[in-house]
N, C-alpha and C positions, 0 to 999 in steps of 0.2 A: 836793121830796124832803125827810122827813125822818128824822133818826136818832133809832129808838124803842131801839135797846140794842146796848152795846159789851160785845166777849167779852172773856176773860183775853188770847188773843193775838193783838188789836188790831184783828178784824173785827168792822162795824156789823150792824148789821138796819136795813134801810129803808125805808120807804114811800115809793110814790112814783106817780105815775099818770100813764098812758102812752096817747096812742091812736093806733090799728092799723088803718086802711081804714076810719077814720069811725065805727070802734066803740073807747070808754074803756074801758080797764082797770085794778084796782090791783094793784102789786105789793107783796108782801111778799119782800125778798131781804136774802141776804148779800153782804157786799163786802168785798173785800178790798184790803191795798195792794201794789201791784205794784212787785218789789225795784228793779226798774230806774229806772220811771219814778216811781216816789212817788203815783202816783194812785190813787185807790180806781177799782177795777172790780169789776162785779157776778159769782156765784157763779153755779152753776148751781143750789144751794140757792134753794129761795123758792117760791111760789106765786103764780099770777096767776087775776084771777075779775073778770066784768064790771060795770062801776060797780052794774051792775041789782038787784045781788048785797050789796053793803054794808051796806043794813039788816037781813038776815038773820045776816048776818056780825057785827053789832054787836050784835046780841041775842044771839045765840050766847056768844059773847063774854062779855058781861055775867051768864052763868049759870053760869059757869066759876068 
């Protein structure tokens, strides 16, 4: 997991890759920190797309 950017109030954007019955996937999410417990947990913000998918994703990206 890592953290690509922190907002004004105080949630990350994360990467992080995950796999799900044999099939990788990456996520891009937000996290939050939770008042009670102090832990960051993820947001229902974010998108997830199959590792298969990355280098379309990174050229995309790159034309941006």
């Amino acid at each position: 997991m890592k953290t690509v950017a922190t907002k004004k109030n105080g949630d990350e954007v994360r990467v992080l890759e995950q796999e799900y019955r044999g099939v990788k996937s990456i996520h891009v999410r937000t996290f939050y920190t939770d008042k009670v417990t102090g832990e960051m947990k993820p947001t229902q913000k974010g998108v997830n797309f199959s590792r298969d998918n990355l280098p379309a994703l990174i050229e995309a990206l790159q034309t941006v």
